[in-house]
KOLPA-906531 format. One line per 4 residues: number of its first residue (from 1); their letters; for each residue x, y, z of C-alpha. Coordinates in nm, 4 decimals, decimal comma. Example, Ala and Ser with C-alpha at 12.3 -4.5 7.8 and 13.67 -1.06 7.14 Angstrom:
# residues 2
1	AS	1,2300:-0,4500:0,7800 | 1,3670:-0,1060:0,7140
This chain:
# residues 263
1	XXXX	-1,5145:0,8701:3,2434 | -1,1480:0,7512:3,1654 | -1,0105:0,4547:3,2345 | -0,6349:0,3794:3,3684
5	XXXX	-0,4826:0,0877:3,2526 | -0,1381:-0,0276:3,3469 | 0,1540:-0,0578:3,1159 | 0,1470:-0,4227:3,1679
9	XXXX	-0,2329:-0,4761:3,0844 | -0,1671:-0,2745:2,7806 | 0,1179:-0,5572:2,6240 | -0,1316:-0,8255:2,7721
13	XXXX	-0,4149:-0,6619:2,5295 | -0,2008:-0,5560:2,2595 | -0,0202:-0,9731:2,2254 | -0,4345:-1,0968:2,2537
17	XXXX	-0,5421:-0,9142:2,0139 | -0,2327:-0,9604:1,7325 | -0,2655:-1,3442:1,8510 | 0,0790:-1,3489:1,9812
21	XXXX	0,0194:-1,4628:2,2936 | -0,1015:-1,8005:2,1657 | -0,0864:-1,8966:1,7942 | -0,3688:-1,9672:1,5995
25	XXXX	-0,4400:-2,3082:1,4034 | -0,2643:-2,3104:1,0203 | -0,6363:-2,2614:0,8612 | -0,6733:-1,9011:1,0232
29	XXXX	-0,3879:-1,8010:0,8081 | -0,6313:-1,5089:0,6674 | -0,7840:-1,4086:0,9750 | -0,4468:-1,3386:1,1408
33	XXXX	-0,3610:-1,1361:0,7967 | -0,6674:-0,9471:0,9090 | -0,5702:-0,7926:1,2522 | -0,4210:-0,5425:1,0980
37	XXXX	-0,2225:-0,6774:0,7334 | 0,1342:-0,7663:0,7972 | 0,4104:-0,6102:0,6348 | 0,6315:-0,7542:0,4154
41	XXXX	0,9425:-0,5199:0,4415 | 1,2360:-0,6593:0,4050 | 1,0668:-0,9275:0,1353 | 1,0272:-1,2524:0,3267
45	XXXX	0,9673:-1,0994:0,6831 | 0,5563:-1,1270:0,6794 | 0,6325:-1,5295:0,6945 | 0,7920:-1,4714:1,0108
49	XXXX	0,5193:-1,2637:1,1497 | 0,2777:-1,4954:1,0439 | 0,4714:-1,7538:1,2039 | 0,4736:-1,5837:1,5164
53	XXXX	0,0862:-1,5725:1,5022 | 0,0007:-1,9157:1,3425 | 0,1173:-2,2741:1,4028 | 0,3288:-2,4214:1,1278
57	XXXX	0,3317:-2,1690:0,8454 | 0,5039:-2,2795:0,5523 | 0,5855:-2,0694:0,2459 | 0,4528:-2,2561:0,0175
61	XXXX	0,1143:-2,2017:0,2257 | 0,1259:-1,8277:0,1983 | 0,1904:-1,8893:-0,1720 | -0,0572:-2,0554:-0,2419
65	XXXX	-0,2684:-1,8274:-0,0562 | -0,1709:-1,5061:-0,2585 | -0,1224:-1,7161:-0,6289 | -0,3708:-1,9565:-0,5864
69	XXXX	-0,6465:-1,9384:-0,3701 | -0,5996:-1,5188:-0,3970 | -0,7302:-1,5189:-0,0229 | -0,4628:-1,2294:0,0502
73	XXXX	-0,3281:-0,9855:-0,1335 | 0,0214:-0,8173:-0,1450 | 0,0156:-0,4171:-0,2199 | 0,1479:-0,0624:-0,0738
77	XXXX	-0,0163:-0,0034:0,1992 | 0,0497:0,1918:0,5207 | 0,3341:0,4243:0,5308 | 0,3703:0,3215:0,1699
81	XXXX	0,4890:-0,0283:0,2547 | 0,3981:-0,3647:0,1426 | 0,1339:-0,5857:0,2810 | -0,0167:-0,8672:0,3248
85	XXXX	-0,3814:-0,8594:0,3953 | -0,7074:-1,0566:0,2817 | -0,8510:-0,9923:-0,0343 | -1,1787:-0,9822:0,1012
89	XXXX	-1,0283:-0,6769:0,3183 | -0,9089:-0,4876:0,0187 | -1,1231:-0,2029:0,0549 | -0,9963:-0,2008:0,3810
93	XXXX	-0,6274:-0,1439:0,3112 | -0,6122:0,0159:0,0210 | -0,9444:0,3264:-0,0027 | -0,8965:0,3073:0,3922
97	XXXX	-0,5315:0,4134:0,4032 | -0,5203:0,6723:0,1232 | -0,5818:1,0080:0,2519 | -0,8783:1,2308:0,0916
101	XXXX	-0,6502:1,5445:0,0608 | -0,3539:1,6415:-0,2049 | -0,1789:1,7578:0,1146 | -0,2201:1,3923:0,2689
105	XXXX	-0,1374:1,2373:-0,0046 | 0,1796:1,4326:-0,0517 | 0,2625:1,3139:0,2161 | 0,2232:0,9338:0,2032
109	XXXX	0,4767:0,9533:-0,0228 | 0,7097:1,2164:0,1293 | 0,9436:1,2981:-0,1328 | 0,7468:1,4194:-0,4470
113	XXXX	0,7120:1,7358:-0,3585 | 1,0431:1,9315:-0,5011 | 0,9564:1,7307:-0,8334 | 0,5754:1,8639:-0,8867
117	XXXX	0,6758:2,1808:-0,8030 | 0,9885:2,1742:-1,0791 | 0,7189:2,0602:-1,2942 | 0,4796:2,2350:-1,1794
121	XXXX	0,2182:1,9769:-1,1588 | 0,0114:1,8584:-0,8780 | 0,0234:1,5341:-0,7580 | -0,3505:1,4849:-0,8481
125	XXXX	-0,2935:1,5645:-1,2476 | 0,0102:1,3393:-1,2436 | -0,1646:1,1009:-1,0576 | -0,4435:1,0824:-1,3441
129	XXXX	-0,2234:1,0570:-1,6529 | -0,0323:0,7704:-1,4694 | -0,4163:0,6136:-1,3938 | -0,5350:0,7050:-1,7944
133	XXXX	-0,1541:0,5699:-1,9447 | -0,1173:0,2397:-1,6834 | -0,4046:0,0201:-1,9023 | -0,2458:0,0472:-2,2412
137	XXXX	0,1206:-0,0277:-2,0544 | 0,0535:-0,3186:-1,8210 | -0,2702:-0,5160:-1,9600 | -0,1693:-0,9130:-1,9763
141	XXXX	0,1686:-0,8516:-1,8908 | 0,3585:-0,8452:-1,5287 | 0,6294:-0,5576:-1,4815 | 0,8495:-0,4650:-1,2320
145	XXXX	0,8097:-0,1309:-1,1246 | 1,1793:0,0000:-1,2773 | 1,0316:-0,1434:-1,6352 | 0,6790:-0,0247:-1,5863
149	XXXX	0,8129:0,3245:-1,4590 | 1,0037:0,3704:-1,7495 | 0,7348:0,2692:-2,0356 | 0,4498:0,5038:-1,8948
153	XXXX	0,6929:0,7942:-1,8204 | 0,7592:0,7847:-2,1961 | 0,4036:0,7718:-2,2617 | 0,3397:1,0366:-2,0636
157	XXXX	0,5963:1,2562:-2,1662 | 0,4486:1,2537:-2,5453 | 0,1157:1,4513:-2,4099 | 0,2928:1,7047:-2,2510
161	XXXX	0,3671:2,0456:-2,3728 | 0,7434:2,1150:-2,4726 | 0,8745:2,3037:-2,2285 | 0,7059:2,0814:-1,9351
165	XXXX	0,8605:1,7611:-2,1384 | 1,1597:1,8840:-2,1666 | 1,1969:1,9265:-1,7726 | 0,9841:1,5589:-1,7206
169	XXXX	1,2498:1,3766:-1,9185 | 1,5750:1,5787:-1,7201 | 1,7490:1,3579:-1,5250 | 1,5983:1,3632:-1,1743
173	XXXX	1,7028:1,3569:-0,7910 | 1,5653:0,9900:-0,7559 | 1,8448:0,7507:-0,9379 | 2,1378:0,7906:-1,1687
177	XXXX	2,0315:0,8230:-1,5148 | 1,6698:0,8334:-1,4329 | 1,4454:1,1587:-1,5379 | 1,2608:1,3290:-1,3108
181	XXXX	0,9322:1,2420:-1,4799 | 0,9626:0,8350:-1,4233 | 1,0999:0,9137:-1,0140 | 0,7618:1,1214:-1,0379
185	XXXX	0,5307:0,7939:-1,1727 | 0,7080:0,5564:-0,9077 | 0,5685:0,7679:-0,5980 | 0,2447:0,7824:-0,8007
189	XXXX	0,2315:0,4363:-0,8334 | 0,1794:0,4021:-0,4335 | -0,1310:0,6175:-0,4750 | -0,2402:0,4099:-0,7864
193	XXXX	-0,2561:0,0820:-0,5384 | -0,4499:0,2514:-0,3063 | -0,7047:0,3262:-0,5694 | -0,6920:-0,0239:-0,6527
197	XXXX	-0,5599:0,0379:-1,0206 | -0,2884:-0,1998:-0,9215 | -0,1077:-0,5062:-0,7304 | 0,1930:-0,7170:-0,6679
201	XXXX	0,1390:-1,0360:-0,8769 | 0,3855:-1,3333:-0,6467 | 0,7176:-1,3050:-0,6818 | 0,9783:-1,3716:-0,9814
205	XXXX	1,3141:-1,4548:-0,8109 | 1,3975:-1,1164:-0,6516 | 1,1747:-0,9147:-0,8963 | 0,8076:-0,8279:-0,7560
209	XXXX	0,5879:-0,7433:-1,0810 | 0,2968:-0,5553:-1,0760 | -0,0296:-0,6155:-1,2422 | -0,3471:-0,5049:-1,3099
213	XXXX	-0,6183:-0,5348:-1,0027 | -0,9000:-0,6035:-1,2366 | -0,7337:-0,8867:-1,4164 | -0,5357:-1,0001:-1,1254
217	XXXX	-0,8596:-1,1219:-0,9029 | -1,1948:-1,3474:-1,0126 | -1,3838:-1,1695:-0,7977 | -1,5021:-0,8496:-0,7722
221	XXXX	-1,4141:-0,5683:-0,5289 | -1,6283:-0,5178:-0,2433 | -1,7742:-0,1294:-0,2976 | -1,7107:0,0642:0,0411
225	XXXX	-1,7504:0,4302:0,0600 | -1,4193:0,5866:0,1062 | -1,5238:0,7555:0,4914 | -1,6158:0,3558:0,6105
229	XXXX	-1,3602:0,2227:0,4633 | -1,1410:0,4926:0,7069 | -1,3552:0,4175:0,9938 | -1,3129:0,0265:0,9529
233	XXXX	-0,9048:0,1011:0,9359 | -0,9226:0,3039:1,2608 | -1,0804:0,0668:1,4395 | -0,8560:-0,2454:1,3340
237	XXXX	-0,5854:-0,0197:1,4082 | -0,7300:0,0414:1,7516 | -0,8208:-0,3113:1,8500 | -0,4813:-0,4226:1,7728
241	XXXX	-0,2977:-0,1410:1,9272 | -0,4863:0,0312:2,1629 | -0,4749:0,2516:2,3465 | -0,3298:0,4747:2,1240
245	XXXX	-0,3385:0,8301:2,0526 | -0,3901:1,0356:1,7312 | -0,0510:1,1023:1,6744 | 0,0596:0,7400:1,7051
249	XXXX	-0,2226:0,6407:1,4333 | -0,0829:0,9230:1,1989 | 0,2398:0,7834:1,2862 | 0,1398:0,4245:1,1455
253	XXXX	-0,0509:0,5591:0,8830 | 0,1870:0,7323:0,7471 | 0,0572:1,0970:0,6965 | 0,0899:1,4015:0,9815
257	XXXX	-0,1162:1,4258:1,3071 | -0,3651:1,6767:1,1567 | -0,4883:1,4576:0,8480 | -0,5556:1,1897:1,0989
261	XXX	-0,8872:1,3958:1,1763 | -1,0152:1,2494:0,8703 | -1,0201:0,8968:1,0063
């Protein structure tokens, strides 16, 4: 049996449930994170949505939170964007958003496309020599994804055969000066987050470095089977923005209507 629900009963749900109707105390900093992450696109703006949810946020709170305490986390998320979330939600946010197909994954990062095909590469192979090369590149160290993009696509480009190297270290579509290859390992970077290879370490100024997952936390990942950690996603997405339909999910998700059957 379906149930009709006005427009104004939806907003009055949808502010409850994101804690935006009344803010939270400062100490449920992480369980507002939780809801559903908050993005952090332009850099800065998650403070003011945590604001928004939680009484007297400061910045040096959510810092310590991430640097510190590691209680949330900062990575590519949905639609490819940065978020905050828990740490203890990783699972969550990362396995959760990235789609089991090459087709879905292709695109989550809408763009790449052209480039495997001038390359002719799929984005899974790519995908695994940027996971078997990142180790040896960013171990101990924190890069920014221009510097780290441009050490592993050199990397890279030694294994490949000469005619595919050749067209891997052309100057791509991407940036000025740039080859194709390195535009390539910056959209395969997103995927490598989601796999939980890598993280943003806090900020440097305006530079946001990456690092390692494994040597980034103290604590170990929580194992969740890729189809509940999908399930889990749905339904935060659903009890923070529901109702909803499957195209509006796909929409926030980031992939097409059709690969939202997976979740």
């Amino acid at each position: 049996m379906s149930v009709k629900v006005t427009r104004d009963e939806v907003i009055a749900y949808r502010l409850e449930a994101q804690n935006l109707n009344r803010r939270l105390d400062k100490r449920s900093l992480v369980a507002a994170t939780g809801v559903c992450g908050v993005q952090n696109s332009p850099p800065g703006s998650a403070l003011l949505a945590l604001n928004a949810r939680v009484s007297d946020v400061a910045r040096e709170a959510v810092n310590t939170a991430i640097s510190k305490d590691k209680s949330l986390l900062q990575s590519w998320s949905m639609r490819g964007a940065p978020f905050f979330f828990p740490t203890s939600d990783l699972p969550v946010f990362t396995t959760g958003v990235l789609p089991p197909t090459e087709d879905g994954r292709r695109h989550l990062i809408l763009g790449v496309e052209a480039s495997l095909e001038k390359l002719e590469m799929s984005l899974a192979e790519v995908v695994d020599r940027t996971r078997d090369t990142i180790g040896s590149v960013l171990s101990g160290r924190r890069l920014t994804v221009n510097d780290l993009g441009a050490e592993m696509t050199e990397l890279i480009a030694r294994e490949l055969p000469k005619k595919k190297r050749a067209d891997w270290e052309r100057e791509g579509p991407y940036a000025k000066g740039q080859p194709l290859g390195e535009g390539v390992v910056h959209f395969c970077l997103r995927i490598l987050t989601l796999q939980q290879v890598i993280c943003f370490a806090p900020r440097d100024g305006k530079k946001a470095p990456f690092v390692l997952l494994d040597e980034w936390l103290d604590t170990d990942v929580p194992d969740v089977a890729p189809e509940d950690a999908r399930a889990e996603l749905l339904r935060r997405y659903l009890h923070a923005y529901g109702p909803s339909t499957r195209g509006d999910f796909a929409s926030w998700l980031g992939v097409r209507a059709r690969e939202g059957e997976a979740w």
